[in-house]
C-alpha positions as MATLAB code, in Angstrom:
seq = 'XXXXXXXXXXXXXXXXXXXXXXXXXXXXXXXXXXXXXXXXXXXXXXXXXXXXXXXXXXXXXXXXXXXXXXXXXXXXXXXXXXXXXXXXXXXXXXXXXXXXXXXXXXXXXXXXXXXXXXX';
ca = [
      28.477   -0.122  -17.767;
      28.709    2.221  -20.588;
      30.750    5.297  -20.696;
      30.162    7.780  -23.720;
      30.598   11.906  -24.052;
      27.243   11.562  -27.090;
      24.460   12.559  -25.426;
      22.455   10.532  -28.543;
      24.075    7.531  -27.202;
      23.374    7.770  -23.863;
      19.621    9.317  -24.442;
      19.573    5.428  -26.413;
      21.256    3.694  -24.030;
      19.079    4.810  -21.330;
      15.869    3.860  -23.097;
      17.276    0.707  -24.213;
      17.895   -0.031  -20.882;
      14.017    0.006  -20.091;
      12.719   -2.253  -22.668;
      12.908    0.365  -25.341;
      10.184    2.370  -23.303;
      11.231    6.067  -22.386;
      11.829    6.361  -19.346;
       8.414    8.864  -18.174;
       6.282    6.178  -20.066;
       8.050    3.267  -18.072;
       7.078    5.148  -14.882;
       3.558    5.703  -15.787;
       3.604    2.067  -16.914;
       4.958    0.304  -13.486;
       2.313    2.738  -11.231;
      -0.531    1.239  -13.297;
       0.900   -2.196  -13.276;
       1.372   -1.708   -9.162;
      -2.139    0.088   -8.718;
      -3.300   -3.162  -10.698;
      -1.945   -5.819   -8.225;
      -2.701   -3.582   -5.662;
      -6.261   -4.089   -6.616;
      -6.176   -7.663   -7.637;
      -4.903   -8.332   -3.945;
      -7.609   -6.472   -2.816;
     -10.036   -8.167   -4.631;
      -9.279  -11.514   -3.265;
      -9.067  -11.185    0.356;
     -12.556   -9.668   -0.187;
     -13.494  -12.755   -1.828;
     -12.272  -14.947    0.731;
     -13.718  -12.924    3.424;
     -17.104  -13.096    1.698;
     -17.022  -16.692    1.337;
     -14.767  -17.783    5.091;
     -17.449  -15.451    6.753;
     -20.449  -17.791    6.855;
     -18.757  -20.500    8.200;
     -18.039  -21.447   11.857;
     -14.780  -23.653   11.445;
     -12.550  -20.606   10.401;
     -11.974  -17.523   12.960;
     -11.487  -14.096   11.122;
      -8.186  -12.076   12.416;
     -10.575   -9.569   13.121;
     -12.975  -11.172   15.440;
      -9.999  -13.064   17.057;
     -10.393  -12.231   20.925;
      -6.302  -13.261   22.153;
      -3.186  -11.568   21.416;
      -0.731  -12.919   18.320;
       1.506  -14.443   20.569;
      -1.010  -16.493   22.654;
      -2.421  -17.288   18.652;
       1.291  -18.320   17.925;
       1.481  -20.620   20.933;
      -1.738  -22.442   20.357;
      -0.712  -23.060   16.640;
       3.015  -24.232   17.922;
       0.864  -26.304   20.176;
      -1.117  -27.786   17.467;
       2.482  -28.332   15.555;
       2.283  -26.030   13.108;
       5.073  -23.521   12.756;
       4.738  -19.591   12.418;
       6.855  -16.333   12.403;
       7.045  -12.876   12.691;
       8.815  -10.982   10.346;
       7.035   -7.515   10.107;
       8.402   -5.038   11.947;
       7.527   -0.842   11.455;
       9.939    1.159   10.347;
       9.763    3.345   12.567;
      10.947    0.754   15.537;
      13.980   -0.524   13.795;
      17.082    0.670   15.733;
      18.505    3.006   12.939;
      15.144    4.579   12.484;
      14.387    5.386   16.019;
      17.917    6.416   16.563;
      18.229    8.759   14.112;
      14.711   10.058   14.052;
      13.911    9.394   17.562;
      10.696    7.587   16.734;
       8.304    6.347   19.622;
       5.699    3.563   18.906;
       2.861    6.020   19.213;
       4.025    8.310   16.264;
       2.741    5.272   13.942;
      -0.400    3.886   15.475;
      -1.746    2.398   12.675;
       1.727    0.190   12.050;
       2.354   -0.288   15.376;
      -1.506   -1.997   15.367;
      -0.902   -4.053   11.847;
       2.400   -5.210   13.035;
       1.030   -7.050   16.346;
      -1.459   -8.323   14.181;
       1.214   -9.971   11.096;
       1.595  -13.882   11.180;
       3.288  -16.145    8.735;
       3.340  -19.524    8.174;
];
């Protein structure tokens, strides 16, 4: 921590402490370097659903016709081990308390969350 009364100082400090960048060019910097991996992510869950769609041994999430939990089971059955982590926003306790969220107000979490599976 650095303390001064210069406003030069701190004006350096400040950049300093961003790689020498100022600080509107570091912003513009990290939203193209997110909208980048943001795309590159994008990019290759296209790629694997182009190539995983012609074959038969591999079930897309999508076209999956039972719930998470009965996919859980059937994987714990099969001894491989999976979690949930994902939960909205909207349904953790402080959230709904102090907003009084329902489940409905977010449909489209509410539907990716029952869909989230990690192994």
């Amino acid at each position: 921590m650095v303390v001064t009364n210069s406003e030069k100082i701190a004006k350096r400090i400040s950049i300093m402490c961003l790689h020498g960048i100022d600080r509107e060019v570091w912003n513009k910097y990290r939203i193209r370097a997110w909208k980048s991996a943001v795309k590159k992510r994008v990019d290759i869950a296209n790629n694997y659903l182009k190539v995983f769609k012609s074959n038969d041994f591999l079930i897309l999430p999508e076209k999956l016709k039972i719930t998470r939990n009965e996919f859980v089971q059937k994987l714990m059955h099969s001894g491989i081990g999976t979690s949930v982590h994902f939960k909205p926003l909207h349904l953790m306790p402080y959230y709904k308390r102090l907003y009084n969220f329902k489940p409905e107000d977010f449909p489209n979490a509410l539907k990716k969350s029952n869909r989230i599976l990690y192994s």
